[in-house]
VOGU-758205 format. One line per 4 residues: number of its first residue (from 0); their letters; for each residue x, y, z of N, C-alpha, C, O. Coordinates in steps of 0.1 Angstrom, whole numbers, plus 5000, padded with zeros to 4 digits. Each point is the difference from the previous one (the first is absolute). Example, Ala and Ser with C-alpha at 12.3 -4.5 7.8 and 13.67 -1.06 7.14 Angstrom:
% VOGU-758205
0) AS) 5132:4943:5078:4991:5012:5000:5009:5012:5000:5010:5000:5007; 4986:5011:4986:5009:5011:5000:4992:5011:5008:5005:5011:5001
This chain:
% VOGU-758205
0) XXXX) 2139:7351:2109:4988:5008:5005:4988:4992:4996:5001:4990:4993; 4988:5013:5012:4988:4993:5000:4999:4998:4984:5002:4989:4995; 4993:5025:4995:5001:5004:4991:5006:4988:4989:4996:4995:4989; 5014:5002:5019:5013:4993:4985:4998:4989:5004:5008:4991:4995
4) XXXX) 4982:5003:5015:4996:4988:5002:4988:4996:4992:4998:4988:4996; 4994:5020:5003:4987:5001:4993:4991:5006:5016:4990:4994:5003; 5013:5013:5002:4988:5004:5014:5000:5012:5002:5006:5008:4992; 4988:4994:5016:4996:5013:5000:4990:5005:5011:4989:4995:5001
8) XXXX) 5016:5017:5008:4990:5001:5010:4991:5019:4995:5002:5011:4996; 4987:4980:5009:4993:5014:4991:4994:5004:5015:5001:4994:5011; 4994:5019:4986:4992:5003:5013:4982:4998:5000:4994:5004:4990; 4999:4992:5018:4989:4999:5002:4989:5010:4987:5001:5012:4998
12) XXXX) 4990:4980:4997:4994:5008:4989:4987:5009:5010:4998:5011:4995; 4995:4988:5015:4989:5008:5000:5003:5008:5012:5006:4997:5010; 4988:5017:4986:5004:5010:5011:4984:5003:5006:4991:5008:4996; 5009:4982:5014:4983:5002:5007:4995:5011:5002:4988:5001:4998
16) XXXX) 5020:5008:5006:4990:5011:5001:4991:5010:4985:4988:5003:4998; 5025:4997:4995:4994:5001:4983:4985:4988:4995:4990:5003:4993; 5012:4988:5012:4994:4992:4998:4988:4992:5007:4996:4988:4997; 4998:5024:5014:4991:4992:5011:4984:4997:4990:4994:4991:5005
20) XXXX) 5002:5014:4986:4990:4999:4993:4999:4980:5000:4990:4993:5001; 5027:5003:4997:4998:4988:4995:5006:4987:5011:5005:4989:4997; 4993:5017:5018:5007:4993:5009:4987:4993:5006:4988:5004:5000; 5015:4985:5006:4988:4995:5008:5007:4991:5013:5012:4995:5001
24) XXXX) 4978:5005:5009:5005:4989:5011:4999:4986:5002:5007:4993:5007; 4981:5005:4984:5003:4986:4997:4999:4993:4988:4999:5007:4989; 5002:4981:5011:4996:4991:4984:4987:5010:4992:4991:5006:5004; 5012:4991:4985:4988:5002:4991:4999:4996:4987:5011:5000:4994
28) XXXX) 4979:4996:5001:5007:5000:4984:5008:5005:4987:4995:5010:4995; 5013:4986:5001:5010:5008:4995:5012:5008:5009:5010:5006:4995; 4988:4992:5019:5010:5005:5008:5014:4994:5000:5001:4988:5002; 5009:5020:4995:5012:4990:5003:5010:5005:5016:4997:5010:5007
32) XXXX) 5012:4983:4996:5006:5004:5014:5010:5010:4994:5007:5001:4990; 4991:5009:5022:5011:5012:5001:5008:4999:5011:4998:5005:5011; 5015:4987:4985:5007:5007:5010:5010:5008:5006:5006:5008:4993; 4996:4991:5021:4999:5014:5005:5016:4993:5007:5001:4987:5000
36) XXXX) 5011:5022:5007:5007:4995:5009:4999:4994:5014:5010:4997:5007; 4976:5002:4998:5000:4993:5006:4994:4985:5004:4997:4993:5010; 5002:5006:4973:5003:4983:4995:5008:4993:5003:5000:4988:5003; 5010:5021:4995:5018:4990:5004:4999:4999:5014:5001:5010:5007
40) XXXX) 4997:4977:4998:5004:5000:5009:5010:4985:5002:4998:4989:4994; 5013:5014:5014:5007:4991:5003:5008:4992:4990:5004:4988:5003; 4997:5017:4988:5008:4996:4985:4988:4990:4989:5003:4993:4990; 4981:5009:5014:4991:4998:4994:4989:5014:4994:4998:5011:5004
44) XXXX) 4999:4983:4988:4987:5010:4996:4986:4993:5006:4997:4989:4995; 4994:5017:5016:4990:4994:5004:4988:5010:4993:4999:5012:5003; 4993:4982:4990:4987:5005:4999:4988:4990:5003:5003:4988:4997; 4986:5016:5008:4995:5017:5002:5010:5003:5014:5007:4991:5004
48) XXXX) 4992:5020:5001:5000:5001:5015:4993:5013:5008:5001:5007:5010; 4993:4990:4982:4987:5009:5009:4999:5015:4997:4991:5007:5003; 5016:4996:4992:5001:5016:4997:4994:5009:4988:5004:4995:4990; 4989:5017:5008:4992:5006:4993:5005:4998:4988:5012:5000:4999
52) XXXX) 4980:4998:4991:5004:5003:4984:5014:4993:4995:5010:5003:4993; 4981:4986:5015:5012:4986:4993:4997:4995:4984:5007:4992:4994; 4983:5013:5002:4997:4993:4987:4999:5013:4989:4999:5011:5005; 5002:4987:4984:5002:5009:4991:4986:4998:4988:4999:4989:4996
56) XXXX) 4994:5019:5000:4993:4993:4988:5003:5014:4989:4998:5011:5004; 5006:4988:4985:5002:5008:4994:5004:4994:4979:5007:4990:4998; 4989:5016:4993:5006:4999:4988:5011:5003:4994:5003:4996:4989; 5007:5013:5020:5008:5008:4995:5012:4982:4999:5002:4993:5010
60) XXXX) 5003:5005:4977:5011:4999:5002:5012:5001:5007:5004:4990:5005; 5005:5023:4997:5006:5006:5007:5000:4992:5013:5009:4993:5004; 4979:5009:5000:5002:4994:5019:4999:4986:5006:5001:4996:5011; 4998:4995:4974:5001:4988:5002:5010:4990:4996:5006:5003:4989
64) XXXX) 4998:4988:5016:5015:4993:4997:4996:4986:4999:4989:4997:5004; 5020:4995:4991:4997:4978:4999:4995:5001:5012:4998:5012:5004; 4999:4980:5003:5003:4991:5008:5006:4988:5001:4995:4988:5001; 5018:5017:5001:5014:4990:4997:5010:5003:5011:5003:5012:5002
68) XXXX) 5002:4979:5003:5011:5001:5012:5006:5014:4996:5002:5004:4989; 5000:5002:5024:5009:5010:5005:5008:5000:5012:4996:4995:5011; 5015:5012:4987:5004:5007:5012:4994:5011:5006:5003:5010:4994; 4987:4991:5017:4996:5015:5001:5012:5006:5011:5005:4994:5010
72) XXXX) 4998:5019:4986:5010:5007:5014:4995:5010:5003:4996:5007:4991; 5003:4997:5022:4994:5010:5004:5006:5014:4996:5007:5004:5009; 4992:5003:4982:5002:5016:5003:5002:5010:5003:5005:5009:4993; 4993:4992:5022:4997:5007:5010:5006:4993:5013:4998:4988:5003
76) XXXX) 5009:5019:5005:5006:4992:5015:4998:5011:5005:4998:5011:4994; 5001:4988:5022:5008:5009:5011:5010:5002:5004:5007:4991:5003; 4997:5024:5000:5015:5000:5002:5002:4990:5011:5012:4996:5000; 4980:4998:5011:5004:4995:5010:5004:4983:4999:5006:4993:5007
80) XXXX) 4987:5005:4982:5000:4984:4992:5011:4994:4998:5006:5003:4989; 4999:4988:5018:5017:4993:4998:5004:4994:4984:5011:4996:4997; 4977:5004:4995:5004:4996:4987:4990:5011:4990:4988:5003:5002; 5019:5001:4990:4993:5010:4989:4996:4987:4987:4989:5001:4996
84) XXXX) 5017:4990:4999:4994:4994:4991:4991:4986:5009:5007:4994:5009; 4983:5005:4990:4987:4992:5005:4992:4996:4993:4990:5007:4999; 5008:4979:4991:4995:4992:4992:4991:4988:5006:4998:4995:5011; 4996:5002:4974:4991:4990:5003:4999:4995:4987:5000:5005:4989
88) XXXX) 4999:4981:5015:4999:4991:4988:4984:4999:4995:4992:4998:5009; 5003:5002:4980:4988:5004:4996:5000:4986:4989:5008:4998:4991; 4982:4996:5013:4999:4984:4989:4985:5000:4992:4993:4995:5009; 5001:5008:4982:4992:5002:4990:4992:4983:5003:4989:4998:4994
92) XXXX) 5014:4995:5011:4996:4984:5001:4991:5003:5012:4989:4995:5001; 5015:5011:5007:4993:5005:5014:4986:5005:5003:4993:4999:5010; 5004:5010:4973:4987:5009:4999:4998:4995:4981:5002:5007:4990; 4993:4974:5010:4999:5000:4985:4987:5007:4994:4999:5000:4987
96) XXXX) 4989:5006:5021:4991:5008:4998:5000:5014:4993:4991:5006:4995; 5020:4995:5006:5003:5013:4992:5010:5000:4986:5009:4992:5002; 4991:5012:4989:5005:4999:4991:5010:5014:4995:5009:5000:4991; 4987:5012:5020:5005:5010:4997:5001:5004:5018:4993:4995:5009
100) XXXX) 5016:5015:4993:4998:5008:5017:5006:5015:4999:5001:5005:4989; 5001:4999:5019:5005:5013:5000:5011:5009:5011:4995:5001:5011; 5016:5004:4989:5004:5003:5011:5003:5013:5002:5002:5007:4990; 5000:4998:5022:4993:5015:5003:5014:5003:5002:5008:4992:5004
104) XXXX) 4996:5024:4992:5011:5008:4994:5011:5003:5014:5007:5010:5003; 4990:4980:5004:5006:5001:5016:5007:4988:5001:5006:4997:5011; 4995:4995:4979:5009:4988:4997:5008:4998:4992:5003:5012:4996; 5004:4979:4998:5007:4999:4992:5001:4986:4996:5000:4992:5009
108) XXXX) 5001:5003:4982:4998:4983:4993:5011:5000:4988:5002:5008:4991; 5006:4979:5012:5010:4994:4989:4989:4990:4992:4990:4994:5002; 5016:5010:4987:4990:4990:4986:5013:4995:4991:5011:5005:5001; 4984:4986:4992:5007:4998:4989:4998:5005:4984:4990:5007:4997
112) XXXX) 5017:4989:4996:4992:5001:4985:4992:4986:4996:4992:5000:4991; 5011:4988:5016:4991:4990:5001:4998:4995:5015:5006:5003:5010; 4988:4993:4989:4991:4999:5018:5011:4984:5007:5004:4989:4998; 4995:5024:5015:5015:4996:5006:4996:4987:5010:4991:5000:5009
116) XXXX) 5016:4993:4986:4998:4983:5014:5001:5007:5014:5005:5011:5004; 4988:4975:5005:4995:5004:5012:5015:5002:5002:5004:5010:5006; 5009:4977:4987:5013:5002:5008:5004:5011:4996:5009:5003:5007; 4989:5008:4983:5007:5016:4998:5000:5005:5011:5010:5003:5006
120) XXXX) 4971:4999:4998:4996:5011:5008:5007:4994:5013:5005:5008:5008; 4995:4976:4996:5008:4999:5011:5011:5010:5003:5000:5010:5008; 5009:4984:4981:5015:5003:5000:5001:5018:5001:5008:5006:5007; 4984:4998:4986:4996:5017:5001:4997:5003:5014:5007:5009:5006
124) XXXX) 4985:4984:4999:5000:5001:5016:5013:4999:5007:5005:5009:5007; 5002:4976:4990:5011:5002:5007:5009:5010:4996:5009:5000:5007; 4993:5010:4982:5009:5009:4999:4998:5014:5013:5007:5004:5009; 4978:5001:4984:5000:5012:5008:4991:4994:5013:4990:5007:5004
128) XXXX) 5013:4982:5002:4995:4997:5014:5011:5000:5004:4998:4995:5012; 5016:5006:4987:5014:4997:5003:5005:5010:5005:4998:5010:4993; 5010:4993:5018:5008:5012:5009:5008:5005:4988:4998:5012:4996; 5009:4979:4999:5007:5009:4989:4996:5010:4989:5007:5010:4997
132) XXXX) 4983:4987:4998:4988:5005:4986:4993:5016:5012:5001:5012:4996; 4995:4983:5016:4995:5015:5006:5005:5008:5003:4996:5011:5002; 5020:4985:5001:5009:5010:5008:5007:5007:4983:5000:5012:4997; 5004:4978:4994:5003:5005:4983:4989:5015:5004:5004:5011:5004
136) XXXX) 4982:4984:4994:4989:5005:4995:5003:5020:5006:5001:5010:4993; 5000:4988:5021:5005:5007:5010:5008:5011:4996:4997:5012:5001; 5015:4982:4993:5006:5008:4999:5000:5005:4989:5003:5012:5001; 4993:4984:4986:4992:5004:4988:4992:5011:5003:5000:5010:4993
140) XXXX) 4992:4989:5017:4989:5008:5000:4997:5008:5010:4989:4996:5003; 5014:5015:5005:4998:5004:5014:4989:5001:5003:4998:5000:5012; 4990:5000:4979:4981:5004:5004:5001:4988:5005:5009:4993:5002; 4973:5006:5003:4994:4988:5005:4994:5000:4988:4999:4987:4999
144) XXXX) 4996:5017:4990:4995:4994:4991:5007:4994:4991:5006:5006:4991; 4992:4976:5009:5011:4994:4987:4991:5002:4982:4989:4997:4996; 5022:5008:4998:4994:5002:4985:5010:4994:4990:5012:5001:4999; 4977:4994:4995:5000:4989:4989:5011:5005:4994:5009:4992:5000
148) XXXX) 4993:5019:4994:5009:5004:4989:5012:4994:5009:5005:4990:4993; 5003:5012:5022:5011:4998:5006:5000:4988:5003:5011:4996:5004; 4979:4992:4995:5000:4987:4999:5003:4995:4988:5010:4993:4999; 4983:5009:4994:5001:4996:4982:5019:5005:4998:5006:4995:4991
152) XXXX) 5001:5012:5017:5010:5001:4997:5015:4992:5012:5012:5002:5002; 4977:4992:5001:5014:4990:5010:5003:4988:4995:4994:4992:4993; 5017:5007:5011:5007:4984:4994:4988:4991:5007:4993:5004:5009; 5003:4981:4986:4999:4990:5002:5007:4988:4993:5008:4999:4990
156) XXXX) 4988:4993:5017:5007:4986:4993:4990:4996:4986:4993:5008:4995; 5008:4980:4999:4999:4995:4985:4987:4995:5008:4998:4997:5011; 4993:5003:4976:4987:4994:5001:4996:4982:5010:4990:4995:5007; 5028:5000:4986:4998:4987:5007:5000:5000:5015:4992:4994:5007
160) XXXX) 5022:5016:4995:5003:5002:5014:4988:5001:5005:4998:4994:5011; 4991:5015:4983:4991:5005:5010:4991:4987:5003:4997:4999:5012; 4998:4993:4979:4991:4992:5001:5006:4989:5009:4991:4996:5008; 5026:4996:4993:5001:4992:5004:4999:5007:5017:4996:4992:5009
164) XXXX) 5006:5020:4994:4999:5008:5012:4982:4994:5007:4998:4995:5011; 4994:5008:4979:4985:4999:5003:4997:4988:5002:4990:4998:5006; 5017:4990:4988:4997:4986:5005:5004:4994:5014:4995:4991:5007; 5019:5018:4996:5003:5000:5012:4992:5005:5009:4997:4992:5008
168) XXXX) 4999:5019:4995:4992:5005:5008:4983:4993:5000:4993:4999:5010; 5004:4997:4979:4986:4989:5000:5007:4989:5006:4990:4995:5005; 5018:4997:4999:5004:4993:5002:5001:4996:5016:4996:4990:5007; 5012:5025:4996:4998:5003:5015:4992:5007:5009:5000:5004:5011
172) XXXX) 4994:4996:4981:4980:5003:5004:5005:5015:5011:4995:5001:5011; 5012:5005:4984:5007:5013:5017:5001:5014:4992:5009:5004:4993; 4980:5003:5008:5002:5013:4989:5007:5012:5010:4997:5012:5000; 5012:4984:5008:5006:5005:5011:5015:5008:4993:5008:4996:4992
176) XXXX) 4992:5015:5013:5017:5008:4994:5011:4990:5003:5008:4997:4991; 4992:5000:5017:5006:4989:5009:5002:4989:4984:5010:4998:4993; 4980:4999:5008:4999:4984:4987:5006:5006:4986:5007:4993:4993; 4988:5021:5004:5003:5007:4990:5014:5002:4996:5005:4997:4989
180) XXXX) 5001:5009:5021:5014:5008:5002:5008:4984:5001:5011:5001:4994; 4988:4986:5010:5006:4987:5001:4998:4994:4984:5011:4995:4998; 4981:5003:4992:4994:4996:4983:5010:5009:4993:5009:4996:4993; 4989:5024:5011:5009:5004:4993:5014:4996:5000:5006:4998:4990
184) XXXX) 4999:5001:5024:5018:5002:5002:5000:4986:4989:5008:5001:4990; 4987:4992:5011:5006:4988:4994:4998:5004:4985:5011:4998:4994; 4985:5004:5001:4995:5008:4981:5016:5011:4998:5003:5004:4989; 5005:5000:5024:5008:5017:4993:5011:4995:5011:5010:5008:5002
């Protein structure tokens, strides 16, 4: 499990609406990025993208995290959505302006106990971007909401597996299920 690897997927620290005193739309000083699920896109995390109360400014500990590679996964699907687990690779090298960010309680993010290589979060990508890992997921779970506690408790492969997985997929530049579901078979 993630857990017995050293990982861990936590759920998103700030719940915006509790917290609009400290949301804003754009840059400011002291502002850090909040994001939101509709950052992931396409097995990337893109910021900005234009949408309200992308930035966070606040003191509370609590709602702020490193700024260090993640997996972010979305939280939230529609029942009509052909895949319930839906990720994005999140690279801390991307945004070196910030030293801290924040993400909103409608996500979900894999971390490590030490800050995980770009090839982890790859290889993290290629697990739950894989037919196999969504349909698992699936049946684990009947909601459209995927939760951390039911992820933190599925098998994965060994730390190496996962990384030599993420060099592969940097490799073939294809963050495609397709590319995904082809890195894993060969790992199992």
């Amino acid at each position: 499990t993630l857990p017995d690897i050293g990982l861990k997927m936590k759920t998103g620290l700030t719940v915006d609406f509790r917290n609009r005193d400290a949301l804003r739309d754009s840059a400011e000083e002291h502002a850090v990025p909040l994001f939101y699920s509709q950052h992931i896109q396409n097995g990337r995390v893109i910021f900005p993208v234009g949408r309200t109360h992308e930035y966070l400014v606040t003191e509370q500990d609590g709602l702020l995290q490193q700024n260090t590679n993640y997996l972010f996964v979305k939280r939230f699907t529609a029942k009509e959505e052909r895949r319930r687990l839906q990720c994005g690779v999140y690279l801390a090298r991307k945004h070196p302006e910030y030293t801290e960010i924040s993400t909103q309680n409608k996500i979900n993010f894999i971390c490590g106990l030490q800050e995980l290589s770009e090839c982890v979060v790859y290889g993290l990508f290629v697990l739950f971007n894989s037919t196999l890992y969504d349909r698992y997921y699936r049946i684990l779970n009947g909601s459209t909401q995927v939760n951390s506690t039911e992820v933190n408790s599925m098998p994965v492969p060994s730390i190496d597996i996962i990384e030599a997985m993420g060099k592969d997929l940097i490799r073939l530049r294809d963050m495609s299920e397709e590319s995904c579901d082809s890195i894993l078979r060969s790992y199992i």
